[in-house]
Structures are given as structure tokens and as C-alpha cells.
PAFI-524380 format. One record per residue (C-alpha): residue in one letter; x, y, z. Coordinates in steps of 0.05 Angstrom, whole numbers, plus 5000, padded with zeros to 4 digits. Layout:
% residues N
aXYZ;...
% end
This chain:
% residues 310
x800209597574;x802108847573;x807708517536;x805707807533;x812407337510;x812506557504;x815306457575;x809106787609;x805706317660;x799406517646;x799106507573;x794305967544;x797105257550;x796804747496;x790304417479;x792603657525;x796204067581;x789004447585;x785803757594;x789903437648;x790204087686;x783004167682;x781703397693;x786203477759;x782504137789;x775903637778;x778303127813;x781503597868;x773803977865;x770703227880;x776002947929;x771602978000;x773903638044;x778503857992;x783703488014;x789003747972;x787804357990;x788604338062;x795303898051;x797904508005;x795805028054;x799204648098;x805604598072;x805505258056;x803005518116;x809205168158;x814505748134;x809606248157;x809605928224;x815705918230;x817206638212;x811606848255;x815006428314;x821506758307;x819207338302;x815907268364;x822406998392;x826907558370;x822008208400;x820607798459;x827707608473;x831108298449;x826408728491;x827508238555;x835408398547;x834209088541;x829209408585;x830109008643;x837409038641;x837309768626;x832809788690;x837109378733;x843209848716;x840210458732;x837310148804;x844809868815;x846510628821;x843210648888;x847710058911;x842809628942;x842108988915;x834908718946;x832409428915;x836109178844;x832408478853;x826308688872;x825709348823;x828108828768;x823108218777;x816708738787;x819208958716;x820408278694;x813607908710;x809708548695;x813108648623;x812307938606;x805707928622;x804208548576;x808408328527;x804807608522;x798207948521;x800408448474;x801707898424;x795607488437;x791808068427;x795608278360;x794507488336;x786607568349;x785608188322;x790007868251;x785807288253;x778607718262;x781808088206;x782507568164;x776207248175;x771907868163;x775207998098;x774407278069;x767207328099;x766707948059;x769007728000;x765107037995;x758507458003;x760407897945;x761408527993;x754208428030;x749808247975;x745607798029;x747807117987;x751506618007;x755406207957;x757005728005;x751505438018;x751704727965;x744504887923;x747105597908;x748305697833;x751706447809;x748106837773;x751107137711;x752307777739;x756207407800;x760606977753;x761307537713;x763607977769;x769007527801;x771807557734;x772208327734;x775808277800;x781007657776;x781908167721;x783208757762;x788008427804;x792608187752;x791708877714;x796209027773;x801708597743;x801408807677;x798108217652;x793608317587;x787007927587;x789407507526;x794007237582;x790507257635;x784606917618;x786206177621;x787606397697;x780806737703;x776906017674;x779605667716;x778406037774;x771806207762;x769205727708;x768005927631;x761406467616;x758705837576;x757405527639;x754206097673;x746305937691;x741406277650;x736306707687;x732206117697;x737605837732;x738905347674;x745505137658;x747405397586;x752704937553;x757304427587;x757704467666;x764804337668;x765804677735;x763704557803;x761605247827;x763205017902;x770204907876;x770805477836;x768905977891;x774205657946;x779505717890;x777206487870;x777306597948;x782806337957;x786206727895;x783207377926;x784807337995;x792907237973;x793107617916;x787708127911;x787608267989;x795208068003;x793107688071;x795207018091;x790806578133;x793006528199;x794205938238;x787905718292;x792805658345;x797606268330;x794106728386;x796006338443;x802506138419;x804406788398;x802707088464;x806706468500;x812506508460;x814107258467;x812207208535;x817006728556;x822707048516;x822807708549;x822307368615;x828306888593;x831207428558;x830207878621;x832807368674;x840307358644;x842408028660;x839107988735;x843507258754;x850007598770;x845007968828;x843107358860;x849907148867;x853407698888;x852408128947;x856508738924;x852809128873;x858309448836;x861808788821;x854408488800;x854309098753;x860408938722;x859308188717;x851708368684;x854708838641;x859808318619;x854407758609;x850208218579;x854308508518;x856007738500;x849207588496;x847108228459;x853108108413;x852307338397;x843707468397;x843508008345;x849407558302;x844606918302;x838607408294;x840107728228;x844607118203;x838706698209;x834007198169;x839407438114;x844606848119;x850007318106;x855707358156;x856508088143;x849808198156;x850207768224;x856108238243;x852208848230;x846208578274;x850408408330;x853909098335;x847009428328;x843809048379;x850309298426;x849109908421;x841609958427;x842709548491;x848309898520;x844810618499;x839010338536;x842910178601;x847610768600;x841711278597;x838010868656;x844410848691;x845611658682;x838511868693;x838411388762;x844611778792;x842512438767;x836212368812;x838712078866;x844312588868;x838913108868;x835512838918;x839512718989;
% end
């Protein structure tokens, strides 16, 4: 049961706030390609990027310090270092590869997601209409229906239909403007129903359905982006092996290079998502021992079989 109080957002607005807001959703409704919209979706949409981008960065990256270093550790047992380089750039090119494709595939499948559901939604759930299409007018039973479901959704919330109401007109336009069964307009057509179904869809997709539209070129730069930082992070603990014909000192140096990088990585990693400095400290000591778990267990498992087998 709802509690409505003066603060709510959605309770009904004073009679000259209801005009200007409804005088500016016209005139966003008439502006050519919604142009508002795309600039808010765009604005909003650059966070998400963003996130999605460093998210990208931080599995690619982490994994690259890990399994390949972990790899290179456990090869270093056998003390050749052409087997180390060669064992450790097979693993390199091959996991960033799979982990590039991985993510492109993981973007695509998001975005087909996405698409079917909004596809789903704008033709009420297969009904074989399409409300997109400019000479379309809803029927009463439609309009009436994508109120239901604006109803629904913010019965989730607790909100009471006194409140919620306002909301529900202007997302899907007042019954008095509903068409008859003649497909005459009954009372004032205040509402564009063009409009009013991009804002409803728009209102289901990130509130009823919880998904947010991804970005037309998030696919390929997901999969680029994660590639490229597990090869990066990959590369850094396989220099001191170039440079260094003695495995057992490359070890050490990798090791060495390694644990910085781990240390200062998971820091910067959860300092940038929490802001905390506590919470950087804690990432960085987890990331150490993930990583150094990794490579001691490669490293053990390595000598054990090669011990076994003479």
C-alpha cells in the first residue's frame, strides 16, 4: 500500500506547472527527429560508455597480468628461456584473440537483446500492429493497456495510482483522447500518439524491462578494448625474458615487476570505482594475491611434472 506525502515526484503538479510541462513535451513531440531526445540519450548514455569501457579495460588488463604471467612462471621452471618466450606469446596472441572475440560476441548478443525486447514491446507482445508506422492510431484497448503496464511497473515502487497517474498521461496520453471504434478522436487530441509511444517505450525499456540501450559501436570496441588490454596487460610480465638470458634472474625480475603492477592496478582499479582510499588498498592487496596464487600454483604444478617426468 502507498503512502503518498507532498514531496512525491509524481504527485499531481499544479494546474500552470501542468501547462508548461505539457506545452514542452509538445514541442519536444513536434521538434523533427526528436531531437531532444537523442541529445538526452546522449548525455546520458556517455557514463554508460564509459563504465562499459573500463570495465572492459579492467577484465582485459587483470586477466593479461595473470594468466599469462602465471604461465610464464610455471614454464621458467624448466629453465629455458626461448621455451618461456615462446610458451608465453602462443598464450598471449591466442588469449587476446579469445578474449576480444569473447567481448564482441557478449556486446552483440546485449545489443540483439535489446533490440528484440523494444521490438517486442512496440508491437504490444506480437499483436501483428505496428505503432510505428505515422497513420497508426491506438485503439482503446491499446491505450488502455500501456496504461495497465505504466501502472504495473510503478506498483513495484509503491506508488498509488492517485500518484502515479499524472506520470501515466503523460506517457501515454489521457483516455479522453483515445479514438473511438470508428477511429474518431473523442475530446481534445492533445497528444501526439507517435510521441507518446517513443516516450512509453522508452519508460518501459528502463524501467519496466531494466535494459539500457546500447551503444551502435560498443561490439567492436568492446572486443578491441579488452583485447588489447590482456595483450598489454600480458606483455609486462614476459619483458624481463627478452632481456635476460638467465631464466631464474628473469623470474625474479618478472616477479618483481609484476607484484608492482598488480599492487598499483588493483589500487587505481577499485579507487576509481569506489573513490575510497581504503577501498583502493583493499583492491590492490586482493589483486596480489589472486595473481601471485595464480603464478605460485603454475609454478608448483610445472616442477611437480617435470620432476615426474626425467
Amino acid at each position: 500500500m502507498a503512502y503518498p506525502s507532498e514531496t512525491s515526484p509524481l504527485l499531481p503538479e499544479p494546474p500552470s506547472e501542468r501547462q508548461v510541462a505539457c506545452s514542452k513535451l509538445a514541442r519536444r513531440d513536434a521538434s523533427p527527429g526528436h531531437s531532444s531526445t537523442s541529445s538526452s540519450s546522449s548525455s546520458s548514455s556517455a557514463p554508460d560508455g564509459l563504465s562499459d569501457t573500463l570495465r572492459d579495460i579492467i577484465i582485459g588488463f587483470s586477466d593479461g597480468l595473470t594468466v599469462p604471467f602465471a604461465l610464464t612462471a610455471g614454464l621458467s621452471s624448466l629453465g629455458s628461456t626461448r621455451l618461456v618466450i615462446m610458451g608465453g606469446l602462443a598464450e598471449l596472441i591466442s588469449g587476446m584473440i579469445s578474449m576480444g572475440l569473447g567481448a564482441y560476441l557478449a556486446a552483440v548478443t546485449e545489443r540483439d537483446r535489446y533490440r528484440s525486447q523494444r521490438a517486442h514491446a512496440r508491437g504490444g507482445g506480437g499483436s501483428g500492429s505496428s505503432p510505428s508506422s505515422s497513420p497508426y492510431r491506438l485503439s482503446p484497448a491499446e491505450r488502455q493497456a500501456r496504461r495497465d503496464d505504466v501502472y504495473a511497473i510503478l506498483d513495484r515502487y509503491a506508488v498509488s495510482r492517485a500518484a502515479a497517474t499524472p506520470l501515466v498521461d503523460e506517457l501515454c496520453g489521457t483516455l479522453a483522447s483515445a479514438p473511438d471504434g470508428n477511429g474518431n478522436v473523442n475530446g481534445n487530441d492533445d497528444y501526439d500518439d507517435e510521441g507518446d509511444g517513443e516516450a512509453w517505450l522508452r519508460f518501459k525499456m528502463d524501467v519496466g524491462l531494466r535494459l539500457d540501450e546500447p551503444e551502435t559501436h560498443a561490439a567492436w570496441l568492446s572486443g578491441v578494448t579488452m583485447g588489447l588490454s590482456y595483450f598489454v596487460g600480458g606483455l609486462v610480465p614476459m619483458l624481463p625474458y627478452f632481456a635476460m638470458d638467465r631464466v631464474s634472474d628473469a623470474l625474479l625480475v618478472s616477479v618483481a615487476v609484476t607484484v608492482v603492477i598488480l599492487l598499483a592496478f588493483g589500487y587505481v582499479k577499485n579507487y576509481v570505482a569506489i573513490r575510497t582510499h581504503r577501498a583502493g588498498v583493499w583492491g590492490a592487496l586482493q589483486t596480489l594475491v589472486i595473481g601471485v596464487l595464480a603464478a605460485g600454483t603454475s609454478y608448483a604444478i610445472v616442477k611437480a611434472l617435470d620432476r615426474g617426468n626425467p
